[in-house]
N, C-alpha and C positions, 0 to 999 in steps of 0.2 A: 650339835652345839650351836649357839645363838651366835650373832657375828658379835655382839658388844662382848659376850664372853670369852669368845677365840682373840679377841684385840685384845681383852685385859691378861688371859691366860700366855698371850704374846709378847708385851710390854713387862711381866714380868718374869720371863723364859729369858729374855734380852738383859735383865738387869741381873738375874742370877749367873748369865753366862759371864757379863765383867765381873761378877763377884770372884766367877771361877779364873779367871785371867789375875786378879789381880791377887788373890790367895797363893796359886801359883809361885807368881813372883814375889810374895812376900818369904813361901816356903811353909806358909800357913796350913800345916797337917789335918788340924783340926777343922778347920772349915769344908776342906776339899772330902773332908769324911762326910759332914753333913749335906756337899753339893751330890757327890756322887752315890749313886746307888751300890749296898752290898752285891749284886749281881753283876758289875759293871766286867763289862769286853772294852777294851782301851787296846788299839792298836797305832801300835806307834810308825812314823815316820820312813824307817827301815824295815818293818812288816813284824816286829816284835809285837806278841801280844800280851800284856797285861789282866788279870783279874784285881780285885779289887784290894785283895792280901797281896798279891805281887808287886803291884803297881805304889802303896805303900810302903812293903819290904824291900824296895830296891828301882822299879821300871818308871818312875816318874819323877826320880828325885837324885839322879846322876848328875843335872849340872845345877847351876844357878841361874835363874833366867834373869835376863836384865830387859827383856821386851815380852808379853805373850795379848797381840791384841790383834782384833776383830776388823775388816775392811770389808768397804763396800758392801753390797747386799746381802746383810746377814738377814736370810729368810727361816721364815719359822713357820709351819704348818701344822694346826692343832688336831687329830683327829679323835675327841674326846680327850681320856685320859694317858694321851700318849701325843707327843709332838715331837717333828723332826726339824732339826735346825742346822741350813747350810750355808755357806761363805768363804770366804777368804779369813785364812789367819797370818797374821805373821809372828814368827817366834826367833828372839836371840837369848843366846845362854852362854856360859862358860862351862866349861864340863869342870868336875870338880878333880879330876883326877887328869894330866895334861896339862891342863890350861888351853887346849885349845876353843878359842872363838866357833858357836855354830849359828845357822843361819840358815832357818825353815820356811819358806813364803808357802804356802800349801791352798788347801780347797780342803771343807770339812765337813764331815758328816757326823749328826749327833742325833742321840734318841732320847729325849726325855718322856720320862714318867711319874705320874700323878698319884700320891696313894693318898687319900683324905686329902687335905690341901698342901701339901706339901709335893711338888717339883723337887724330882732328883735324876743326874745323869745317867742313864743306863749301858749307852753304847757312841763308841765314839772314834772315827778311824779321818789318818791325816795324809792326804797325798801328795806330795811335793810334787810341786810347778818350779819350783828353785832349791838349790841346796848346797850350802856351801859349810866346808870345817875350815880355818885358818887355824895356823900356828899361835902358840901364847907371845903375849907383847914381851 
């Protein structure tokens, strides 16, 4: 791949991933269907793993987020039609069932894939560097 390609196919790898942050937090089902791939492995936080039916029937949609964003060096490396993209995330939510306060500061790994021109999520696991649950206010 050309370097002005891999910059452009990077620049908008980076802008589909706030799309994915802020769909999240909106609870926007429908988009995060068009960001992610039907094939998706989604591992969560506590090592639960998600598919692509699960993670919409249930595993990605336990609390409300009120923060899910991107820090520092989010790197993005294109190797054609597959690119991995790593960083720092931070995530807060309210779990919907509780009330209690969560609080994910992690490091992330993500695989996207290219089918025609279309970029979608394939794989995506979070490991916390911090993690905290509070009590509901």
């Amino acid at each position: 791949m050309h370097e002005d390609s891999a910059d452009r196919a990077s620049e908008t790898l980076v802008r589909l991933e706030q799309e994915r942050c802020a769909a999240m937090m909106a609870g926007d089902r429908e988009r995060l269907k068009q960001l992610l791939h039907p094939d998706l492995i989604h591992v969560h936080a506590k090592g639960q793993v998600d598919t692509f039916e699960s993670y919409f029937a249930s595993g990605g949609f336990k609390v409300d987020y009120t923060r899910v964003e991107r820090f520092g060096d989010l790197r993005v490396r294109v190797f054609g039609d597959a690119a991995l993209m790593t960083g720092r995330q931070l995530l807060t939510a309210i779990r919907k069932i509780g009330g209690e306060h969560v609080r994910i500061d992690s490091q992330v790994i993500q695989v996207w894939v290219r089918e025609g021109t279309l970029w979608r999520q394939t794989a995506f696991q979070t490991t916390p560097t911090e993690m905290a649950v509070s009590p509901a206010n």
